[in-house]
ZAMARGU-4260 file (C-alpha; in steps of 0.2 Angstrom, whole numbers, plus 5000, padded with zeros to 4 digits):
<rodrens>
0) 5099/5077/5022 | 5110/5068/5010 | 5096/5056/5002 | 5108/5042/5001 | 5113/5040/5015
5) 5101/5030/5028 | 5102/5037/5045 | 5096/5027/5061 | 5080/5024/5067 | 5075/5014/5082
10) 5060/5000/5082 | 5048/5007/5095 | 5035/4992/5094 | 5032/4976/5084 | 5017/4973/5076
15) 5012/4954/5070 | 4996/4953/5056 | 5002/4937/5051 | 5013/4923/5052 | 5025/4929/5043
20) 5020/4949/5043 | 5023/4961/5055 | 5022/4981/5057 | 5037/4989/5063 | 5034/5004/5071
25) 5050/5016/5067 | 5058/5031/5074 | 5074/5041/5068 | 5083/5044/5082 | 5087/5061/5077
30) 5074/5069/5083 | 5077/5084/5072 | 5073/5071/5055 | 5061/5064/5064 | 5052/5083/5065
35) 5055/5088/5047 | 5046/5070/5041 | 5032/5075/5029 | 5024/5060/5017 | 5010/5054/5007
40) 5000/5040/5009 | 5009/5028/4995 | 5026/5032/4995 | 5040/5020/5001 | 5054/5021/5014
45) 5072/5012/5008 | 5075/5001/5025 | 5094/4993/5027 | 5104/4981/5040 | 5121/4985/5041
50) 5131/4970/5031 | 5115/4963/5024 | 5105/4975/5011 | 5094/4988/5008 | 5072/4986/5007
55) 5059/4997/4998 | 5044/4996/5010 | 5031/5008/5010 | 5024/5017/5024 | 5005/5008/5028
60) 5005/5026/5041 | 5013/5040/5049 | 5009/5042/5070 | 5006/5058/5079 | 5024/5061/5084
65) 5029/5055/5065 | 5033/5036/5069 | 5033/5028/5055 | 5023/5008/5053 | 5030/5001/5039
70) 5021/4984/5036 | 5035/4970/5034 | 5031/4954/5025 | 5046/4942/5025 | 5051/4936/5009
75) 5071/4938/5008 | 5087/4942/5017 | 5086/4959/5019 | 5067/4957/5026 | 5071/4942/5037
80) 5085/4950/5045 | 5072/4966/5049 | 5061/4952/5058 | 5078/4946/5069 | 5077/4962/5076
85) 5068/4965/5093 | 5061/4981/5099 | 5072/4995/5104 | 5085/4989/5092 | 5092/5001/5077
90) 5092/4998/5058 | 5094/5011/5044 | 5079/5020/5033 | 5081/5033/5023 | 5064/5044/5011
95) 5051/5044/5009 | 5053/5042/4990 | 5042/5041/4976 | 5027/5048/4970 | 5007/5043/4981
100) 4991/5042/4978 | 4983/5056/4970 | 4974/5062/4985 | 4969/5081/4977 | 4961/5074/4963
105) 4950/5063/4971 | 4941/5077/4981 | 4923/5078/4981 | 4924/5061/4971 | 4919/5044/4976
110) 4934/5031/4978 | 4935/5015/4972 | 4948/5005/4983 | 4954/4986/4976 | 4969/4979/4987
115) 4974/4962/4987 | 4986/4954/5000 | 5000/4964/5005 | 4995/4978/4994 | 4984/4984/5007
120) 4997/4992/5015 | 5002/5006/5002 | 4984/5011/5004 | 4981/5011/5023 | 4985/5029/5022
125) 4970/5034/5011 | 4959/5026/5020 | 4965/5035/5036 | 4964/5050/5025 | 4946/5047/5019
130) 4943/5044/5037 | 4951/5061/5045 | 4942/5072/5031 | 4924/5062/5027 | 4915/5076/5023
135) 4928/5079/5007 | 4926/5062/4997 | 4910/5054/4991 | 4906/5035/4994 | 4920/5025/4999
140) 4921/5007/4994 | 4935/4996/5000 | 4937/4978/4991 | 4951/4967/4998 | 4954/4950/4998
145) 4969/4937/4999 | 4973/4920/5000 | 4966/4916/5016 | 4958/4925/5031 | 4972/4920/5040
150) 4985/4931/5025 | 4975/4948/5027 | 4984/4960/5035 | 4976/4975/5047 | 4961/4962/5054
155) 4960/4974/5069 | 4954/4988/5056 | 4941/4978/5048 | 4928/4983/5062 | 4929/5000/5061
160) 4931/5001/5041 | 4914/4993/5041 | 4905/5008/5051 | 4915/5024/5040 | 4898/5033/5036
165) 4894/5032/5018 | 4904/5017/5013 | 4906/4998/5007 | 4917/4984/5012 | 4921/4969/5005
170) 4931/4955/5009 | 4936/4941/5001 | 4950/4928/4999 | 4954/4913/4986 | 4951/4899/4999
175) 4945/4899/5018 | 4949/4883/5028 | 4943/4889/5042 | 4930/4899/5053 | 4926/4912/5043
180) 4928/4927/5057 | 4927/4942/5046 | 4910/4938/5036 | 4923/4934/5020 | 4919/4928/5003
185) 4925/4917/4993 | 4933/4922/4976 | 4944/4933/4970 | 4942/4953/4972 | 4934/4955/4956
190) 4920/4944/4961 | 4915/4956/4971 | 4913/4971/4957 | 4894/4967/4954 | 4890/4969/4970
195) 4897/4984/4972 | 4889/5005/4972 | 4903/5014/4965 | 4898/5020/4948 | 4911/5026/4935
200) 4902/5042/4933 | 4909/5051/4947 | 4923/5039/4954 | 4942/5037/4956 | 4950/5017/4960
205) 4965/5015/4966 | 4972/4996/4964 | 4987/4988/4971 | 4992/4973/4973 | 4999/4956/4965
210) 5002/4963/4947 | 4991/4951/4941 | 4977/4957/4951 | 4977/4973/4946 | 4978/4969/4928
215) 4964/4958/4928 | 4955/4972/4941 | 4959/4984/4929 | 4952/4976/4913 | 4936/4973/4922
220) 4935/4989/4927 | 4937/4996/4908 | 4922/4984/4904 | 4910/4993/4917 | 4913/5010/4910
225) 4930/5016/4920 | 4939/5026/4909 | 4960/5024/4910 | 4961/5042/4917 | 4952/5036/4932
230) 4962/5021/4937 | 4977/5023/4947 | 4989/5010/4953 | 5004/5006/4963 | 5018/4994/4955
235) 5030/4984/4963 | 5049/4981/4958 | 5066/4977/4962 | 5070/4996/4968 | 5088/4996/4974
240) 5094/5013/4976 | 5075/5023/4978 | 5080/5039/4966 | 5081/5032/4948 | 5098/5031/4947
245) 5103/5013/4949 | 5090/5006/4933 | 5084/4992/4941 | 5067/4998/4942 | 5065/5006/4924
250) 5050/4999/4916 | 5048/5005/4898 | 5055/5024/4900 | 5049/5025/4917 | 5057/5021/4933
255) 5045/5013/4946 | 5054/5024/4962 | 5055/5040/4954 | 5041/5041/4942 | 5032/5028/4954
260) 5027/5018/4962 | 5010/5023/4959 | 5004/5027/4941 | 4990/5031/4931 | 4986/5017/4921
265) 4982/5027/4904 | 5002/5031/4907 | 5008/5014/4912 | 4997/5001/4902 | 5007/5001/4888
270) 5021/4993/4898 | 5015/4983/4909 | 5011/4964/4903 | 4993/4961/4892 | 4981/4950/4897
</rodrens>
């Protein structure tokens, strides 16, 4: 398969989480693609509309007969044409690209997890994972927050995150206007870090999010004893052709679609913005 050229895919079902966020469910309608797919949880799909652009999305999960939900938030023209679209209509995808979350070193470990609004969806995968093979990973924590209740994606998950033997959840978002439904906190994710069980000793955390989040997230979690090695994280950027040959996602000698998007953060900290 030439990886620069998109083939089709059909939308199979639309999925709203928020107001202005939706999972498409996607399908490439040759069914002998669709077959050979194989990903891992945090790699990213290029999505296109004919005449408009092309999208990095990532893959929130992959369905038994390899649909593909990629979790849409609409924020520009490529994105808002994707939400003009009506199920059973085509667009183009080509991938997966990129590199995902470490998931064969974090065996027998427990797992940290900090997502903040959309960067939930990059990690949906892992905690699918964690889910399909519990008895391989230690104590699971999930910490999430955003804006508002009403901004978080996957609500229809929370229930069942709660009850994953041997694990924590937190939720939490900056304000909350409304009926709390979800048992959410106020504050960002790093109030939540003293409450928490994981302890450095044994544990892996993987952070994505707002890169401000995770810089902050990450800084805290130096102060509490987690070493560099043991921080991973996914970056965003403007990624235009998904194979490091365009440049537009370089960040010091590194580009974020090839060598990314997820990165340990003893590779990556010296590039990405100080506190």
């Amino acid at each position: 398969m030439n990886e620069y050229y998109p083939n089709f895919a059909i939308i199979k079902e639309i999925k709203k989480e928020t107001i202005n966020t939706n999972t498409f469910v996607l399908k490439f309608t040759d069914q002998k693609i669709a077959d050979k797919f194989s990903w891992k949880p945090g790699q990213f799909m290029m999505l296109s509309v004919l005449g408009v652009g092309e999208s990095a999305i990532s893959i929130s999960s992959v369905e038994n007969d390899n649909s593909i939900n990629a979790t849409i938030r609409n924020v520009g023209n490529v994105t808002n044409s994707i939400f003009s679209l009506k199920k059973g209509d085509s667009l183009g995808m080509r991938g997966p690209y990129g590199t995902g979350w470490p998931l064969e070193k974090i065996i027998g470990k427990d797992i940290l997890i900090v997502a903040g609004g959309m960067g939930l969806a990059p990690l949906y995968g892992v905690i699918n994972h964690v889910i399909r093979n519990r008895t391989e990973y230690g104590h699971l924590e999930i910490i999430y927050g955003a804006r508002t209740p009403e901004n978080m994606v996957f609500k229809d998950e929370f229930s069942k995150w709660k009850r994953i033997k041997n694990s924590t959840f937190f939720l939490t978002a900056d304000e909350i206007t409304r009926e709390n439904p979800f048992e959410c906190r106020t504050g960002l994710v790093t109030s939540c870090f003293p409450m928490m069980k994981t302890h450095h000793r044994n544990a892996i955390a993987l952070l994505c999010g707002p890169e401000i989040m995770m810089r902050f997230a990450a800084k805290c979690l130096e102060t509490i004893g987690f070493a560099d090695k043991k921080i991973y994280l996914s970056l965003e950027r403007r990624m235009k052709c998904g194979i490091g040959k365009c440049g537009h996602c370089q960040i010091g000698l590194k580009y974020v679609c090839k060598d990314g998007p997820v990165f340990n953060y003893d590779d990556i900290k010296p590039f990405i913005r100080p506190l």
